[in-house]
C-alpha positions in Angstrom: 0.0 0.0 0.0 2.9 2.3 0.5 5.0 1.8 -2.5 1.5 2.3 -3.8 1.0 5.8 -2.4 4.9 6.4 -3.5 4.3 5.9 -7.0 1.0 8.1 -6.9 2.8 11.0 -5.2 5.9 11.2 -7.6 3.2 10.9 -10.8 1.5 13.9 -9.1 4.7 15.8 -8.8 6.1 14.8 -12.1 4.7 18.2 -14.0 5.5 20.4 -11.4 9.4 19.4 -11.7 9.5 19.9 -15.2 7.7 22.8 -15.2 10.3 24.1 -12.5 12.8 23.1 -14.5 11.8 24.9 -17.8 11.1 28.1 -15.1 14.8 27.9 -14.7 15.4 27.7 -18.4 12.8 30.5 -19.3 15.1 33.5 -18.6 16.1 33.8 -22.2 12.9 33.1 -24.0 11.3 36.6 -24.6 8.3 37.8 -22.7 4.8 36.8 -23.9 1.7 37.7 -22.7 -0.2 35.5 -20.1 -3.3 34.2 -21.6 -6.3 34.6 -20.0 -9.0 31.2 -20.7 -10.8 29.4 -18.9 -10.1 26.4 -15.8 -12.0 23.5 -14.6 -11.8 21.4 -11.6 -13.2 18.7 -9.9 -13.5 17.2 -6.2 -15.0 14.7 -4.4 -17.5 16.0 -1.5 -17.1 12.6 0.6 -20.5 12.3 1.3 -23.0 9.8 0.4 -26.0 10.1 -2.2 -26.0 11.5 -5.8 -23.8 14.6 -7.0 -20.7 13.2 -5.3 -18.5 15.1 -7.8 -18.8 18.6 -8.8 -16.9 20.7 -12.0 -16.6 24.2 -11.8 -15.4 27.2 -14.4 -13.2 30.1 -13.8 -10.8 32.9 -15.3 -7.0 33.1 -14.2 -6.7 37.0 -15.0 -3.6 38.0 -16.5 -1.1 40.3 -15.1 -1.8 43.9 -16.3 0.7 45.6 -17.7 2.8 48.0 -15.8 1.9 51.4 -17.5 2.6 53.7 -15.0 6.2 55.0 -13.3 7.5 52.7 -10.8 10.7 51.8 -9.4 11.3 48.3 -8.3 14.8 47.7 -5.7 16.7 44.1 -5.4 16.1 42.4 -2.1 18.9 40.7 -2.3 20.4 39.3 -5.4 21.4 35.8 -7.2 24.1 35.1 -9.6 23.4 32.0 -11.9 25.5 30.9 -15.6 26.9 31.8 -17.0 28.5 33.9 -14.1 31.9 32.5 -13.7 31.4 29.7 -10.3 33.7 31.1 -7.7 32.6 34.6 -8.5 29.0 33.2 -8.4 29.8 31.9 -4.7 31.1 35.5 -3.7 28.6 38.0 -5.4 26.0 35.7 -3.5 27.3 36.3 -0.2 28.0 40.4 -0.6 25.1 40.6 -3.0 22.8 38.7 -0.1 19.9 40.8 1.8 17.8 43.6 1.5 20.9 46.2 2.8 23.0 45.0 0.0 21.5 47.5 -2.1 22.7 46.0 -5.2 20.3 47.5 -8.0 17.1 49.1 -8.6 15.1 48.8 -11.8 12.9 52.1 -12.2 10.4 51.9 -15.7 8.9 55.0 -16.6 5.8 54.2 -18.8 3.3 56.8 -17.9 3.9 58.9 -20.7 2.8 56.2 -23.6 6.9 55.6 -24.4 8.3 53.6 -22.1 11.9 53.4 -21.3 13.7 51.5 -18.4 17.2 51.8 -16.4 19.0 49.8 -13.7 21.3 50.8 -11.6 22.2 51.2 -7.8 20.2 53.9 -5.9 20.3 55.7 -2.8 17.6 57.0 -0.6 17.5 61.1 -0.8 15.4 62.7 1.2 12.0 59.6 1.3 12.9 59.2 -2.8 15.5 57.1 -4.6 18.0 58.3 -6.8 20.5 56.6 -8.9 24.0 56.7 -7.5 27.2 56.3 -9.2 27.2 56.3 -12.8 24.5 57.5 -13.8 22.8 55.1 -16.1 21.1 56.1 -19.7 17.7 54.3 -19.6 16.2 52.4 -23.1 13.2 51.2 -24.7 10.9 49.1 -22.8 8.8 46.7 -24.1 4.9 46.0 -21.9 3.5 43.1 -22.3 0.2 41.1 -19.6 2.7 40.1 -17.0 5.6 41.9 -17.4 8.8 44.1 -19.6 11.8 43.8 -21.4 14.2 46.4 -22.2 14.4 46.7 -26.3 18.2 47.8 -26.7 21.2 47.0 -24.2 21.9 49.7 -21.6 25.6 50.9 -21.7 26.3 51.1 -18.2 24.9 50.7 -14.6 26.5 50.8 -10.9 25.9 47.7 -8.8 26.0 48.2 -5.3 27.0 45.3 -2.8 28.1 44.9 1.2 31.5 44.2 0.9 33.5 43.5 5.1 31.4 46.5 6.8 31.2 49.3 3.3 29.7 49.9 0.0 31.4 48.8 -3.3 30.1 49.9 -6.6 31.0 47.6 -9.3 30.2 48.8 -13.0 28.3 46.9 -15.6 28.1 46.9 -19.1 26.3 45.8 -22.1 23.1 45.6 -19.6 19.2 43.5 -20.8 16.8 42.7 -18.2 13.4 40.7 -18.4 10.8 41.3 -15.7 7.9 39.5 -14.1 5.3 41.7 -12.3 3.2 40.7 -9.9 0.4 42.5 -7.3 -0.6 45.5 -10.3 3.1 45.9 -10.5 4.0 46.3 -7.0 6.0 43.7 -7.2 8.6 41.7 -9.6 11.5 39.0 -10.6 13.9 40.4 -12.8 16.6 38.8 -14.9 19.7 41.1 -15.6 22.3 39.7 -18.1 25.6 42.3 -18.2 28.8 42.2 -18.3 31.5 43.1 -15.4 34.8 45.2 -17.6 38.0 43.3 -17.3 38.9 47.7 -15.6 36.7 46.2 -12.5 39.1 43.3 -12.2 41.0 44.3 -9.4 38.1 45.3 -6.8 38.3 43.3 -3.9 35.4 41.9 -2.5 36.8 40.2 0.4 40.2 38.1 1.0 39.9 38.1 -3.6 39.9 40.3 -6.5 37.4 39.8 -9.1 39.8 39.1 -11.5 41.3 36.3 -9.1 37.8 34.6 -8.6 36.8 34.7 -12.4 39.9 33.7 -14.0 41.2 35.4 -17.1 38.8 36.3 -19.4 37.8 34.9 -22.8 39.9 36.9 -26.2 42.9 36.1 -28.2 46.3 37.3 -29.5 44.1 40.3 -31.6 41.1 41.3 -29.2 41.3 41.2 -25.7 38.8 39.8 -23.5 35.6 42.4 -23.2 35.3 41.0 -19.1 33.5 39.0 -17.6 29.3 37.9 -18.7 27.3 37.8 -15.4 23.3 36.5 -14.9 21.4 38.5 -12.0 18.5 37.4 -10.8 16.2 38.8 -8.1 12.6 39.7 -5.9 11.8 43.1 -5.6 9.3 45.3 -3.9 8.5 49.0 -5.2 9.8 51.9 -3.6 9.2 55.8 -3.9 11.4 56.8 -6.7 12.2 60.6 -7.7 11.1 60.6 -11.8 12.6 64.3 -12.4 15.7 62.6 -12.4 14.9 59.6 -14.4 18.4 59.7 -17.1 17.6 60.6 -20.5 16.9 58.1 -23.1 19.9 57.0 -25.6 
């Protein structure tokens, strides 16, 4: 009876682990709307007599998309491939909790055009700003569920807890994918960039980046570019102050 009950429970779970397993995969595959149609279910009410069973309809309502200004910040952030391993391991640890800081995502879409930027930001006065270099933001794409940047960002500031103090480590060539949840209070975002072979020597703690990544990929004619990192990360939306939102590219 129990091997019975085994075999029942891994068949139930079977869809739900490839399903996770494609979520993990899905980070490249461009954002599509979430299709509204309709659901069914059954049950079993347990009791006696006719109408044991019962089927009901429904609607799972897509996401709406996000077209108003909002700025979403990183509680806490998670490096995955192709992020070099050992540098992986560290940016985890410094890149870990909600004092991190690491990066804020702020879409400005109320005006019909959006546009997007990432970067770190600093509270000024009850309203983020950015902080460091200060990012140009690009196209944004809206779509039931979520947004894509359109073209590559040049440049963003990513803030980590390094031993007790702030280090800002640049990024380069930056996309980013969103899902939004709660009318766009919310969202996961994927960030793919990459860290400059320049930022190399930044410690982050007993090793340099350069140190933890190993050399990076060129030849005998181009040198390597640096290092190709994959971010990804909750976030919750924060007060943001839109008169300085950078200008567009």
């Amino acid at each position: 009876m129990l091997r019975r009950v085994a075999i029942i429970c891994l068949a139930a779970l079977a869809p739900c682990m490839v399903g996770c397993d494609d979520g993990h995969r899905s980070e490249s595959r461009p954002i599509l709307p979430i299709e509204e149609g309709p659901t069914t279910g059954s049950g079993s009410s347990g009791s006696s007599g006719t109408g044991g069973s019962s089927a009901g309809t429904g609607h799972m309502t897509a996401e709406p998309a996000c077209t108003r200004d909002v700025a979403f910040r990183a509680a806490g952030l998670s490096f995955l491939e192709p992020t070099p391993p050992a540098l992986a391991s560290r940016l985890n640890d410094v890149g870990y909790g909600y004092d991190a800081h690491g990066l804020t995502v702020v879409l400005a879409a109320a005006d019909g055009a959006p546009r997007v930027a990432v970067s770190a930001t600093e509270n000024v006065s009850g309203a983020h700003q950015f902080t460091g270099l200060s990012p140009v933001s690009v196209g944004a794409q809206l779509a039931a569920g979520g947004f894509e940047s359109t073209e590559a960002q040049s440049e963003a500031t990513m803030q980590l807890w390094v031993e007790g103090h702030f280090v800002g480590i640049e990024l380069r060539n930056i996309n980013l994918r969103a899902r939004t949840l709660s009318e766009c209070a919310e969202a996961w975002i994927f960030v793919d960039a990459v860290i400059p072979e320049s930022a190399g020597g930044i410690d982050l703690g007993g090793a340099t980046i350069s140190e933890l990544a190993g050399p990076t990929k060129g030849n005998a004619d181009v040198a390597g570019l640096g290092w190709p990192v994959q971010i990804m990360f909750a976030t919750e939306s924060i007060l943001f102050d839109f008169a300085t939102m950078p200008e567009g590219q």
